[in-house]
Steps between C-alpha positions, in 0.01 A plus 500: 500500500157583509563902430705397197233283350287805542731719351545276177115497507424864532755537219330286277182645537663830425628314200171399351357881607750628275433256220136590542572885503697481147209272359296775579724745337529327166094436500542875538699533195276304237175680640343265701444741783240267727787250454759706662336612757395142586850401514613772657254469816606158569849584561459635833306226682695224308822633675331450877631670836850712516526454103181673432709783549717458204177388270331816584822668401504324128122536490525922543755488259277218279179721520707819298658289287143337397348852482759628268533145287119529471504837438736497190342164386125668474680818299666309272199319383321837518791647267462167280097540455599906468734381184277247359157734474700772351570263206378579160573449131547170265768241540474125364537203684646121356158261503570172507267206368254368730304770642232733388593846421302610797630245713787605445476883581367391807765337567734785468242744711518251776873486537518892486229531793654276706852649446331860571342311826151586363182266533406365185259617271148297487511536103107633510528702225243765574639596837816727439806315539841693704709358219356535143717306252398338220637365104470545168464231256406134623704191471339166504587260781728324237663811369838602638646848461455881540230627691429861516369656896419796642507589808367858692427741236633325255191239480330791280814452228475153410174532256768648296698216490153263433563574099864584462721254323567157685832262399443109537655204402252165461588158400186338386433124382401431188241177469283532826247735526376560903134712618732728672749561222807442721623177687283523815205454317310141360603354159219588260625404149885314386584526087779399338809806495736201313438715167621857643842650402644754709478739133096420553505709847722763327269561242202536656570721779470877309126412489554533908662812481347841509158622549306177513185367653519240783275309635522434947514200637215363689726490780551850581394756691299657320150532626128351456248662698724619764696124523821428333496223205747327665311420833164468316704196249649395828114430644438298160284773384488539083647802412510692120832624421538864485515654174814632333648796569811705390823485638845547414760326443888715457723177441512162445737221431569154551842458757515085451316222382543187652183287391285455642568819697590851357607835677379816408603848583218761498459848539131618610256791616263443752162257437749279335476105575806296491297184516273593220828588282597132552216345452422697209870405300378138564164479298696794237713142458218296476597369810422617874735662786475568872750703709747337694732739674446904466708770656466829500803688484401838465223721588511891374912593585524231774716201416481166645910489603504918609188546636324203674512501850555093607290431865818515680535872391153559632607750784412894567837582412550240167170685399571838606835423312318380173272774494762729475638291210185452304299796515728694295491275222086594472639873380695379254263213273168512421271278615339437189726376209407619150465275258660605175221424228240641302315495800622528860177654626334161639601449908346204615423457918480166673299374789797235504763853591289610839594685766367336840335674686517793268350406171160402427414359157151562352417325172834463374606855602713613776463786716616634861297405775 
């Protein structure tokens, strides 16, 4: 009696060896190495006396399988990090509203490093960085739409994109007048928009077409001794408008008018302020506007429903993939779209279109850092 409660014993103890020698073979398998071998030593004693025998059996065949599991675990994220440095050109990826245009890229360089089972990057810009990626063209935390990156090599391409032609669609509101120019910002002036016919907005919106002269917004990046207006209004401090400069405008019309809301479809080069456009219609109307919702659905040939990578495409291989679908496209339109007037000679450049980490803007002007 007592030799067959032994027996049932030693066979459960063999039992839980064996359970503990294929734990340590699947901690094996998803790289955890200090895991497996954990697991895998405390197989043999947990099997005690004649069935110490069979756990050292499982554990020699354990230890190979952990070696090889390991093994192939550390070269495929060696062949991942291999793929992902070797990277370069221009895609676009889908930004959504919320974040910051830089937020949001580092979003995307995060998810690659950790696929690539690389440590992430501290983001100090002066010490050089395994991954270089950056974009062309900022969004503002509100915006949705196209955004232009580069990534490898192909950081040094996007100040070509900073002044080709841009595609959004805005819906401002007519009526309300905010210090930001869009919705996230404080009201600042309300006027009556009662009076306003959708023939009004028609009519006035050739004298925002062409080679015209814009003035930023005080909420911009554009820079006062070495500080962006934006963060210097954010501190309270006064700050003088800059003064107006020329940019271009290749289309313009109005898509619907719904007061007190209206959508317009615009066509732009780079410098170009979507929020100053609005804004601008409004007192052109004797009224005011601020920006509600603006999307940008195209950026040089890449189209917000072809091109734009959404975060759930954000992979080595959805890149690699997209790469090899947008870089093409470069070789075949310009990156500057002429505008067919008396004079197409004026290309305007926008602090508001930076490259991070790339670009560095110095009185109004941009040039690579």
């Amino acid at each position: 009696m007592m030799a067959a409660c032994e027996a049932v014993a030693a066979t459960a103890r063999v039992a839980k060896a064996t359970e503990r020698a294929e734990e340590a073979v699947k901690a094996a398998i998803t790289g955890t190495a200090a895991s497996a071998a954990v697991s895998a030593k405390a197989a043999v004693p947990s099997a005690g006396g004649k069935a110490a025998a069979a756990a050292s059996a499982v554990l020699t065949e354990t230890a190979a399988a952990t070696t090889a599991a390991a093994g192939a675990a550390g070269a495929g994220r060696s062949a991942a990090a291999a793929k992902l440095l070797s990277l370069s050109g221009v895609f676009a990826v889908y930004k959504p509203k919320g974040p910051t245009s830089a937020e949001l890229l580092n979003q995307l360089k995060e998810k690659l490093l950790a696929e690539a089972g690389m440590p992430p990057q501290d983001g100090n810009k002066r010490k050089k960085q395994a991954l270089k990626i950056g974009h062309g063209g900022t969004l503002d935390s509100a915006a949705t739409g196209v955004l232009v990156v580069g990534i490898g090599k192909g950081t040094k391409m996007l100040t070509s994109m900073l002044s080709g032609s841009k595609k959004y669609i805005a819906t401002g509101e007519l009526g309300k007048a905010t210090d930001t120019l869009d919705s996230t910002g404080k009201i600042t002036e309300e006027k009556p928009y009662d009076q306003i016919k959708q023939e009004d907005i028609e009519g006035i919106l050739q004298k925002f077409t062409g080679n015209i002269m814009q003035v930023p917004p005080l909420y911009s990046a554009l820079k006062k001794d070495g500080q962006r207006l934006s963060t210097l209004m954010k501190k309270g401090e006064i700050v003088e408008a800059k003064p107006a400069r020329p940019v271009t405008v290749y289309s313009l019309s109005l898509q619907k008018f719904q007061p007190p809301l209206f959508t317009l479809d615009v066509e732009c080069g780079g410098g170009f302020y979507i929020r100053s456009l609005v804004s601008d219609i409004g007192k052109e109307l004797s009224s005011c506007a601020t920006v509600q919702e603006l999307t940008r659905t195209k950026q040089g040939p890449f189209t917000l429903e072809e091109h734009a990578l959404r975060e759930d495409k954000w992979t080595i291989d959805g890149i690699a993939q997209s790469l090899e679908h947008c870089m093409p496209l470069l070789s075949v339109e310009p990156s500057v779209k002429k505008l067919k007037t008396e004079d197409s000679k004026v290309q305007a450049v926008s602090s508001e279109d930076k490259t991070i980490s790339q670009v560095k803007e110095k009185d109004g002007v941009i040039g690579t850092s």
